[in-house]
Backbone as CSV, one residue per row, in Angstrom:
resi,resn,N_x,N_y,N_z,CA_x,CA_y,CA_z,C_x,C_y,C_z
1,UNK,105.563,19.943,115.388,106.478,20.776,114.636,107.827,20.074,114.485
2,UNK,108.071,18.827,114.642,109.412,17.862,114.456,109.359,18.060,113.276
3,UNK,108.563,17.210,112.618,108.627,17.597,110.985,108.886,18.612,110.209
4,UNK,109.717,19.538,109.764,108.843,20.948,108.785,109.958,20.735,107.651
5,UNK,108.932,20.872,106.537,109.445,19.975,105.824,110.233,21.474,105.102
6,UNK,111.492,21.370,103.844,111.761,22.649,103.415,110.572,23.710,102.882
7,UNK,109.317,23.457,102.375,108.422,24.088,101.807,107.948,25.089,103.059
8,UNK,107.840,24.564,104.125,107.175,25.428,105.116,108.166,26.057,106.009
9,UNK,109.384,25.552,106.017,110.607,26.945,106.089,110.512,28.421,105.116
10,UNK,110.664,27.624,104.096,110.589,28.684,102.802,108.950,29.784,103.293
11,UNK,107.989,28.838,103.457,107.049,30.424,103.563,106.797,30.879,104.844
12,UNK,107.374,30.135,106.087,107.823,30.504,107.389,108.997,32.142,106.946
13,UNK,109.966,31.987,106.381,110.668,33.166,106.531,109.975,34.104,105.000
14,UNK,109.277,33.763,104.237,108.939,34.588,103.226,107.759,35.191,104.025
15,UNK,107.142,34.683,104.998,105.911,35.309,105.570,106.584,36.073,106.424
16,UNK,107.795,36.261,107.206,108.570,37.174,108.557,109.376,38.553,107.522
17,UNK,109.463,38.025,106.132,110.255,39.008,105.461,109.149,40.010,104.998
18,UNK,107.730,39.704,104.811,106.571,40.297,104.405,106.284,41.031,105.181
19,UNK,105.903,40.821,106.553,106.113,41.121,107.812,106.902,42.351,107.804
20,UNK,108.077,41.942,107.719,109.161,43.683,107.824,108.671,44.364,106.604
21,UNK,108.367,43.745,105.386,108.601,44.851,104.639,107.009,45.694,104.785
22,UNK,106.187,44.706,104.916,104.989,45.825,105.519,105.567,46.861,106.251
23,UNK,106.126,46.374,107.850,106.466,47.405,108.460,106.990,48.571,107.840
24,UNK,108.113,48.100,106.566,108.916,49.370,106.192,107.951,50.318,105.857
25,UNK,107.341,49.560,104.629,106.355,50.552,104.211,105.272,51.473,105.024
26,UNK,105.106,50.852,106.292,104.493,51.542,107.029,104.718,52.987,107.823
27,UNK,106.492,52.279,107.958,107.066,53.284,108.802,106.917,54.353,107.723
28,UNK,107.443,54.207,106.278,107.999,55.141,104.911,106.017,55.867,104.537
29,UNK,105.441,55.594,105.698,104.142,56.232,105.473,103.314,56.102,103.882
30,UNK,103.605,55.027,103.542,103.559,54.534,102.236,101.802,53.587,102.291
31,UNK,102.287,53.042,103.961,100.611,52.516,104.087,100.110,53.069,105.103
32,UNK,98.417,53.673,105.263,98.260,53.879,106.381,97.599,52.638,107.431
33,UNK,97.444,53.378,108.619,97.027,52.160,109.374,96.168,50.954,109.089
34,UNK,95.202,51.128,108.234,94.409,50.102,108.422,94.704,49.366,107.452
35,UNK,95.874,49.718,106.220,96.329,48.919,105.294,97.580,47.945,106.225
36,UNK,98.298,48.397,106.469,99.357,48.018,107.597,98.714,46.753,108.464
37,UNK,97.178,47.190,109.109,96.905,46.132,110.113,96.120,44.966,109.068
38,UNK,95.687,45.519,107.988,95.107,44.383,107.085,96.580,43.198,106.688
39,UNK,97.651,44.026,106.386,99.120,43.105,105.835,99.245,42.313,106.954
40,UNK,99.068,42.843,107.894,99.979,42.087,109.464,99.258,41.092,109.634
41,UNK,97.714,41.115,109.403,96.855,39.882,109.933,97.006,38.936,108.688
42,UNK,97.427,39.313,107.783,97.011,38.245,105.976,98.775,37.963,106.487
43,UNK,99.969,38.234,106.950,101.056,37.751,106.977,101.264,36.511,107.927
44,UNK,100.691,37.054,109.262,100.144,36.070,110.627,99.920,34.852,109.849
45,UNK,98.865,35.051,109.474,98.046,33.769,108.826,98.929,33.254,107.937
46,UNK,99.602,33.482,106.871,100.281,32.798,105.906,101.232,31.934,107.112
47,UNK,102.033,32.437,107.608,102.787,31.826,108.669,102.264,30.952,109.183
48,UNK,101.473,30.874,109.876,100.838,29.996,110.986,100.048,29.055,109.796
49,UNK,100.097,28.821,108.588,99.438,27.917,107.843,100.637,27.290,107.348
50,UNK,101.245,28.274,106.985,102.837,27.435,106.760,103.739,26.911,107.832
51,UNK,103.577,27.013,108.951,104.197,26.332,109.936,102.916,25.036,110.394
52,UNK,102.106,25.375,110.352,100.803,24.495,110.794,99.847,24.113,109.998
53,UNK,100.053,23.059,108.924,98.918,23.390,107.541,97.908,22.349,108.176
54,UNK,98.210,21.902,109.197,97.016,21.022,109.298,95.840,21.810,110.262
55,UNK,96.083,23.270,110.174,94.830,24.203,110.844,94.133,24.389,109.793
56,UNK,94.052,23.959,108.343,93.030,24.072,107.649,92.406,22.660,107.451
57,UNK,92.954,21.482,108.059,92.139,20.357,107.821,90.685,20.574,108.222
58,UNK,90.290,21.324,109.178,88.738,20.990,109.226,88.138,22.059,107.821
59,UNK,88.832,22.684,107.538,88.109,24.082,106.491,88.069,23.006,105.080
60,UNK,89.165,22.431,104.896,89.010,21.274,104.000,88.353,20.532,103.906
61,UNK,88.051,19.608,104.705,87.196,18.626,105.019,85.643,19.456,105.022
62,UNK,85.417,20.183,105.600,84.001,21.236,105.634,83.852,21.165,103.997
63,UNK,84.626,21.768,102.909,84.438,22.254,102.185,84.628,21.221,101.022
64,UNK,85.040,20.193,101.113,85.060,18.772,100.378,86.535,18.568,99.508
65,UNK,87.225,18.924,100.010,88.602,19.224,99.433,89.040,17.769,99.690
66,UNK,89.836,17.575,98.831,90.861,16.141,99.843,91.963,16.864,100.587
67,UNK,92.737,17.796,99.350,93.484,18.477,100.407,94.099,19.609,100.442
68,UNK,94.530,19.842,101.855,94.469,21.734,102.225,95.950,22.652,100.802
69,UNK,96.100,21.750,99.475,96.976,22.444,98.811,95.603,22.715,97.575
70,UNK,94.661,21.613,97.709,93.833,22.432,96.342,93.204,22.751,96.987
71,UNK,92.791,23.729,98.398,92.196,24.610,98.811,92.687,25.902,98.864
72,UNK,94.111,25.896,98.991,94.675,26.805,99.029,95.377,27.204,97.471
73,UNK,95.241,25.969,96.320,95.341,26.592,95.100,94.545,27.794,94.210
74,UNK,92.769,27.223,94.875,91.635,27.754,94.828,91.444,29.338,95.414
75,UNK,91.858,29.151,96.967,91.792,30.742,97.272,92.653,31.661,96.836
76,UNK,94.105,30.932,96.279,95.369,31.403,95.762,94.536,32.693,94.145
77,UNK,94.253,31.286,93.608,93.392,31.813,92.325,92.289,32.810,92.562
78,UNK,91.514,32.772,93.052,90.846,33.324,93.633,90.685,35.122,93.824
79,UNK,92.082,35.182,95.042,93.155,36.136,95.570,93.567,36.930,94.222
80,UNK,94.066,36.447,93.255,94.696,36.743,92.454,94.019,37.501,91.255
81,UNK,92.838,36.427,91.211,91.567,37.247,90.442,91.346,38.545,91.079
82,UNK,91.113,38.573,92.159,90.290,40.206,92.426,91.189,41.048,92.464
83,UNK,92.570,40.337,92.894,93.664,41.840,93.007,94.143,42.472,91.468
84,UNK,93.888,41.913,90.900,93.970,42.021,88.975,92.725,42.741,88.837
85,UNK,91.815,42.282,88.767,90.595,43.045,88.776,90.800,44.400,89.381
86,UNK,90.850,44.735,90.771,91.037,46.002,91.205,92.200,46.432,91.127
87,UNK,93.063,45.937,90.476,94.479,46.930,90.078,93.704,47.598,88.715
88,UNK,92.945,46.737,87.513,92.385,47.270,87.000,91.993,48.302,86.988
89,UNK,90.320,48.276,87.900,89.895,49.298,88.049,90.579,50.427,88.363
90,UNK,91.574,50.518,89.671,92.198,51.629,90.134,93.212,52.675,88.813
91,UNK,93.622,51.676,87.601,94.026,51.825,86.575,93.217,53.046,85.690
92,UNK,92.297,52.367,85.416,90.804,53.025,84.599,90.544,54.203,85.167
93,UNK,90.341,54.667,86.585,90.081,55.972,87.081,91.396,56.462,87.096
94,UNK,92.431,56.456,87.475,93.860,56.960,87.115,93.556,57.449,85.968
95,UNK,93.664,56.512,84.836,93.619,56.855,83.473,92.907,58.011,83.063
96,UNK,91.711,58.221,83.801,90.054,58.955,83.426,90.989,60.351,84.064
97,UNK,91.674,60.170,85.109,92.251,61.531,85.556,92.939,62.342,85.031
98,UNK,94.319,61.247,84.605,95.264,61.704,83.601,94.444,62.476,82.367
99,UNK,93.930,61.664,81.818,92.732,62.505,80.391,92.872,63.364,80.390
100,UNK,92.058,63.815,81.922,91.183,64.901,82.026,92.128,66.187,82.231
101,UNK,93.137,66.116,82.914,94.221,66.887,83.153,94.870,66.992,82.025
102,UNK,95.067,66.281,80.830,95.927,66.783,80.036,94.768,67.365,78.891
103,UNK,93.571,66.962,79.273,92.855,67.933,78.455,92.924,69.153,78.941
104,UNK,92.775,69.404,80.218,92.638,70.716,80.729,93.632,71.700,80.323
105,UNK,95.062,70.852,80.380,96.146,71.680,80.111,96.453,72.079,78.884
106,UNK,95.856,71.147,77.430,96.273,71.322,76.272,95.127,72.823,76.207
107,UNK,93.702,72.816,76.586,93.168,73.774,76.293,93.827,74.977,77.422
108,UNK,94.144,74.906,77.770,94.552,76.426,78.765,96.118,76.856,77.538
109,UNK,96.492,75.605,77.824,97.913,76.150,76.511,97.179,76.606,75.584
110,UNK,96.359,76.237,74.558,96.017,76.811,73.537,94.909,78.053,73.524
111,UNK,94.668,78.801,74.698,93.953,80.055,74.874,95.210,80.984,75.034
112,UNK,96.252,80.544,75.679,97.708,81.423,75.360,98.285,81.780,74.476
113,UNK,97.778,81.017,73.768,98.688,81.253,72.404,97.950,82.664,71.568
C-alpha cells in the first residue's frame, strides 16, 4: 500500500461516502435490511479493490483478461445493463398501475356525474 496512486484514493473515499450514504438511507428507512446489507457488502468490495486491485489478479488471469481494468470494464457494463433493464421493468408495472388507477378514477368520476 506505499504506492496508491490518485485513482484509488478517489474510489477509496467515493466507496466510504457510499458507505454513509447507504447508511443514511437506511437510517431514513428508505432501505430495508437486506437492501442495506446488499449496499454494505457491494461498497466493502469496491474499496478493498480500489485500495487492493491486485485481489483480482487471479479472477483475471482465470478468466483470460490481461488486465483487472478490462475486467472490471466488462462487469462495469455488465452491472449497468441489468440495472437499466430492471429500472425498466419496475417502470412498466408502475406504469400498468398508474393506468389502472386513473382508469378507475375517470370511471367512478363519470358515474357521478
Amino acid at each position: 500500500m506505499a504506492n496508491i496512486l490518485g485513482i484509488q484514493i478517489i474510489g477509496f473515499l467515493f466507496g466510504l461516502f457510499m458507505l454513509y450514504y447507504s447508511f443514511l438511507n437506511y437510517k431514513r428507512k428508505e432501505f430495508v435490511t437486506k437492501e442495506f446489507i446488499f449496499w454494505v457488502v457491494l461498497w466493502i468490495i469496491f474499496v478493498l479493490v480500489a485500495v487492493f486491485p491486485s485481489i483480482l489478479d487471479p479472477i483475471v488471469k482465470g478468466v483470460g483478461f490481461l488486465r483487472a481494468l478490462d475486467l472490471l470494464t466488462i462487469v462495469g457494463f455488465l452491472f449497468l445493463i441489468a440495472a437499466i433493464f430492471y429500472t425498466y421493468t419496475i417502470t412498466k408495472k408502475n406504469q400498468k398501475k398508474l393506468e389502472a388507477i386513473v382508469r378507475e378514477m375517470a370511471v367512478k368520476k363519470s358515474r357521478n356525474r
